[in-house]
MARLOKOL-197471 format. One record per residue (C-alpha): x, y, z; residue in one letter. Coordinates in steps of 0.2 Angstrom, whole numbers, plus 2048, in hexadecimal, padded with zeros to 3 digits. Each point is the difference from the previous one (the first is absolute). Layout:
// MARLOKOL-197471
XYZa...
END
This chain:
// MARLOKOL-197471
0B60E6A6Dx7F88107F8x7F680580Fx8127FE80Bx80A80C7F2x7F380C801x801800815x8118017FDx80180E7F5x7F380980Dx80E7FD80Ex80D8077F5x7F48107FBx7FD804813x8137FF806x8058097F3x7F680E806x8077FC812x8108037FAx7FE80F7F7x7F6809810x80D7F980Bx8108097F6x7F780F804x809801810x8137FF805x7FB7F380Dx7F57F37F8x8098007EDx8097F4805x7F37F47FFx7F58087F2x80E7FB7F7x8007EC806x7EC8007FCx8048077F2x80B7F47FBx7F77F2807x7F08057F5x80B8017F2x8077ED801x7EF7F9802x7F980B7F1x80E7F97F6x7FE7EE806x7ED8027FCx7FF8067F1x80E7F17F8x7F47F3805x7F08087FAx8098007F0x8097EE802x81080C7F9x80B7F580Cx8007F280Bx805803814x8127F97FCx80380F7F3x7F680D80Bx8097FC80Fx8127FF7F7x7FB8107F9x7FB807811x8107FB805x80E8077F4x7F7810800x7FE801813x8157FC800x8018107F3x7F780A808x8097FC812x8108037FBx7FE80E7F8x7F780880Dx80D7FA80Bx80F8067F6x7F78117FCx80A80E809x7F380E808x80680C7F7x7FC7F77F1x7ED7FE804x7F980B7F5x80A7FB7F2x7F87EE805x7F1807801x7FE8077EEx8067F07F9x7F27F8809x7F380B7F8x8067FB7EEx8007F0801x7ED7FF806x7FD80E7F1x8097F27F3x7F87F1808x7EE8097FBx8088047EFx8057EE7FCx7F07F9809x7F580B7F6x80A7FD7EFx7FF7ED804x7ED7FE804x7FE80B7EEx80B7F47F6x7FA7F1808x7EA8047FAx8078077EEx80A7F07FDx7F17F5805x7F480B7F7x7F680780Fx7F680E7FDx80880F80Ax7F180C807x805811801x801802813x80E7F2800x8088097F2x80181180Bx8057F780Ex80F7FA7F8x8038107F6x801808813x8097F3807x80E8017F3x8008147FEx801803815x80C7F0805x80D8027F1x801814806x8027F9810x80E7F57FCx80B80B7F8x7FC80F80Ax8057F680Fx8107FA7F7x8078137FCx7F8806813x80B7ED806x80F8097F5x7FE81180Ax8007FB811x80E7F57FDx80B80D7F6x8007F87F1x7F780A7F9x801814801x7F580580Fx7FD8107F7x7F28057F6x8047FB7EFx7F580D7F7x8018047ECx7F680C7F6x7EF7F87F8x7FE7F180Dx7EF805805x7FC7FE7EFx8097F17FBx7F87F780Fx7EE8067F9x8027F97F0x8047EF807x7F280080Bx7F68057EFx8087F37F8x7FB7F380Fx7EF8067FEx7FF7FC7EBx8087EF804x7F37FE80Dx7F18047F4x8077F67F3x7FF7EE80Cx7F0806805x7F98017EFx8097EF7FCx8067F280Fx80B7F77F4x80D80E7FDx80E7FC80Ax80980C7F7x7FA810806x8037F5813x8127FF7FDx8028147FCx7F6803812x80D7F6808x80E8077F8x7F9814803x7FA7FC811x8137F9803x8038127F7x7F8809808x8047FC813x8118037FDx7FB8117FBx7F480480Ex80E7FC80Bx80E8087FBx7FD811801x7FC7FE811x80B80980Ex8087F5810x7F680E80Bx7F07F47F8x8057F1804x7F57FC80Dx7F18037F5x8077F67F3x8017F1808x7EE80380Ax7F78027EEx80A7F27F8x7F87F780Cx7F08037FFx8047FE7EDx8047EC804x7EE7FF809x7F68097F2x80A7F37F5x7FC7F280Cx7EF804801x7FE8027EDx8087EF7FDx7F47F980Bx7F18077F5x8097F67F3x8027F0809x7EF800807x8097FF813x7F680B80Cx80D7FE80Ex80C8067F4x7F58107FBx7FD804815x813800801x80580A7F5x7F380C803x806802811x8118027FBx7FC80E7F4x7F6809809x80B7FE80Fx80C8077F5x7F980D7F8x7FA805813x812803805x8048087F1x7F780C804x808803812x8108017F9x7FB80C7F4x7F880A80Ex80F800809x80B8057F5x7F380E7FAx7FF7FA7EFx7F37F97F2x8027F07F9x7FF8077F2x80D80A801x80A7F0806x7FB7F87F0x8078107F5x8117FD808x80E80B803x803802814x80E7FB807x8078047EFx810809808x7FF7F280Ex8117FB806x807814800x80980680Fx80C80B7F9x80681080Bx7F480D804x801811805x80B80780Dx8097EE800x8117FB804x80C7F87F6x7F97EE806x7EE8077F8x7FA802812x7F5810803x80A80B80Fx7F2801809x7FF7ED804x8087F9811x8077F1801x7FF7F4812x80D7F3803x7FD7F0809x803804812x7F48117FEx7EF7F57F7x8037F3810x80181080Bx7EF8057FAx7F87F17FCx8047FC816x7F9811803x7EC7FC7F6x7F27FB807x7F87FE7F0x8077FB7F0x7F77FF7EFx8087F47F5x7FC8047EDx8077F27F1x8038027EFx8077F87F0x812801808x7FC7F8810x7FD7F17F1x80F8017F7x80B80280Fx7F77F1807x7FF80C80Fx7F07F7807x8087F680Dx80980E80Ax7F380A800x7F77F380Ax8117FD80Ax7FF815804x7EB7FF804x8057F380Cx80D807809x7F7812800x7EE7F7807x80D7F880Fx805812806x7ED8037FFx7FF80C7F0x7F17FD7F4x8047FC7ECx7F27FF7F6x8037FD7ECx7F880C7F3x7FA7F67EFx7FB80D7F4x7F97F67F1x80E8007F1x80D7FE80Cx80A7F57F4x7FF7F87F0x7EF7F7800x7F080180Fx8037FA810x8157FE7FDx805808811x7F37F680Ax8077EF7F8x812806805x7FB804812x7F67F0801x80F7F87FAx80A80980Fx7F17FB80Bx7FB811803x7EF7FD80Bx7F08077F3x7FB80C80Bx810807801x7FA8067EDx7F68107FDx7FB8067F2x8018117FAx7F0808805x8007F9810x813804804x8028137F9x7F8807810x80B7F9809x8128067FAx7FF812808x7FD7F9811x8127F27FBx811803807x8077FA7F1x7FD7F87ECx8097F57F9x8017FF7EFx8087F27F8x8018017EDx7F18087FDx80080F7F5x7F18077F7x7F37FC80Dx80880980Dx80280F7F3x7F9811808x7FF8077EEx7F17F57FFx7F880E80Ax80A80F7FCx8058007EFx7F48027F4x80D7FD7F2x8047EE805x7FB7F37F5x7FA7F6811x7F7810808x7F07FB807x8047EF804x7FD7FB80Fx8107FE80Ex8037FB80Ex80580D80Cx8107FB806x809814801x7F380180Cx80A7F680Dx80B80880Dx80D7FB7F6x8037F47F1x80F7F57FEx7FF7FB7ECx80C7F17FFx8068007EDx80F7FA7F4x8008117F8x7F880F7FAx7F77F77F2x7EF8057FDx7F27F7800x7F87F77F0x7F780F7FFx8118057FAx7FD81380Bx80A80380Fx7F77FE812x802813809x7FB7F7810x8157FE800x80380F804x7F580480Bx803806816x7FC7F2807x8067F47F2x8127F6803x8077F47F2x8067ED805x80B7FB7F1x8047EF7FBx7FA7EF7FDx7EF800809x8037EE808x811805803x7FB811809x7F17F980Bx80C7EF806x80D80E804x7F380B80Bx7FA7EE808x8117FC804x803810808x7F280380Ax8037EE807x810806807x7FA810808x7F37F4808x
END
């Protein structure tokens, strides 16, 4: 039986590392994710024999109700709501190593095992990074879902509030490690870790969302992996180090498109005007710059029947406007009359990594049909037209030419580079960079107003009829 678990947890090791290299494409993620969860099950099923916790009638009752959980609320789970989803997930693998950990401590203190340091560390780290995880997944849950501010909530001597509760981590730390039976100093870990999380998070702007939920989730794996230290459970430790590192991997993509640190990210305070879009200068009454020219229905089906090319790019309000659907019902009618439409991806689109290529996917967008920004931007000069659906700040020229932007230097993709750019948007919002786009008042830029899903069906509907 030991020999088998073992085999078994070797299995698990080597498709879990199968799955994370296949979610490193658009085309084959789909089943990275089924190895992945395959190598799971099998890593769960082993390791409650190898330590007789349960007999196969709990395991596979088990296995059941939390497979029906997880299936219905994947099921019910609206698109838009994915990243929301998403977060939650990340906390409950970060409180799953924090009551592991706590558990396996409590369990050798009450039987009067001798603790040996590197146990003791192990759990420290597992308690400190999976309870910052939890909460800070819970307040980043809150501000997708707008129940909490999406702002940066930002107050003067944070940065040093949050230093003293990492200090006062450390002390607690030193005192289990000078003695194992004070459980004490364990509980005040838990609750500043809790602390602490909530704090990290907070002053974080909607604009850093994306990195948010990338680190938190390489947070869970670091926990994970720590836990598995703990538990003595090596498949446990090889998971979670590939989710950490994974994580921490595209973390650092995010932060490279968006031209930030992470530790910058950390400090807080973008986005902290996030949700703006009052009227700027030159503006009418409406809070609409002069300059901006608006296109009806019949004149965007009129130009769309004239391309030959078309460059599709999605953003956070093709989401919310559940837009994902018409827009594959315009690629398709657009490809019959023999134009080409291509998708540009730039990599925060959204609220969390990856958001617009799940929405397409969900819209049954082919992959390839999804280029990502480096490989795209070349092409939007030689494009008849853009398409900007929702998107704000990644299509922001004062990326380029403003050097007072708080987004200057991050990296774009060139839509105003197009022939012409059709920007399909409820408003004149800004973005939750919370700074206005200049790109809208620019020649060769025409606003679509209205309900993206709406607007797009409408073009559909009106291009069929010309047809």
């Amino acid at each position: 039986m030991l020999i088998l678990i073992q085999i078994i947890y070797l299995i698990s090791s080597i498709l879990f590392i199968l799955g994370i290299k296949r979610m490193g494409k658009t085309s084959t993620a789909r089943s990275g994710n089924f190895y992945s969860a395959i190598a799971m099950l099998l890593a769960i099923v082993a390791t409650l024999l190898n330590q007789n916790i349960l007999g196969f009638s709990e395991i596979i009752i088990g296995i059941l109700i939390g497979s029906l959980i997880g299936a219905i609320t994947a099921y019910k789970v609206p698109m838009t709501s994915m990243p929301e989803m998403v977060a939650i997930f990340n906390g409950v693998g970060g409180l799953a190593s924090v009551l592991v950990a706590f558990s396996e401590f409590w369990t050798r203190n009450d039987k009067g095992q001798e603790i040996d340091l590197i146990i003791t560390i192990s759990v420290i780290l597992s308690i400190l990074i999976g309870a910052v995880t939890f909460t800070g997944s819970v307040i980043a849950y809150g501000k997708l879902s707008g129940k909490v501010t999406g702002k940066a909530v930002v107050f003067s001597g944070q940065h040093l509030l949050n230093l003293l509760l990492f200090l006062a981590v450390v002390g607690f730390s030193i005192l289990i490690c000078i003695n194992s039976k004070d459980l004490v100093s364990l509980y005040a870990i838990i609750g500043v870790s809790l602390l602490l999380g909530v704090l990290v998070v907070l002053p974080i702007g909607g604009a850093d969302m994306p990195v948010v939920i990338s680190l938190l989730n390489s947070y869970s794996g670091m926990a994970g992996c720590a836990t598995g230290f703990v538990l003595n459970n090596y498949v446990l430790v090889i998971s979670g180090a590939l989710v950490g590192s994974s994580g921490i991997i595209l973390t650092d993509i995010m932060c490279k498109a968006m031209n930030r640190s992470l530790v910058s990210v950390l400090l807080g305070g973008f986005g902290a005007t996030s949700g703006g879009g009052g009227a700027v200068s030159g503006s009418d009454t409406n809070g609409r710059p002069v300059t901006v020219k608006e296109l009806g229905i019949e004149e965007t089906a009129m130009m769309f029947e004239s391309a030959s090319s078309v460059i599709i790019v999605p953003g956070y309000g093709m989401a919310v406007a559940q837009a994902q659907h018409a827009v594959r019902e315009l690629m398709t009618h657009l490809e019959k009359n023999g134009t080409s439409v291509k998708f540009a991806i730039h990599p925060v689109a959204g609220r969390m990594p990856g958001h617009m290529n799940v929405l397409l996917a969900e819209a049954e967008v082919p992959y390839d049909k999804l280029i990502e920004m480096d490989e795209i931007n070349g092409e939007f000069p030689n494009t008849d037209i853009a398409l900007i659906i929702g998107a704000n700040d990644i299509v922001n020229p004062a990326a380029r030419n403003n050097q007072s932007s708080p987004i200057y230097g991050m990296p774009i993709l060139n839509a105003d580079k197009a022939k012409t750019v059709i920007i399909s948007k409820r408003s004149m919002a800004s973005g939750y960079a919370g700074i206005e786009n200049e790109l809208f008042g620019y020649d060769n830029a025409f606003m679509l107003f209205g309900d993206a899903k709406v607007s797009i069906s409408k073009v559909v509907q009106e291009m069929n009829s010309n047809s």
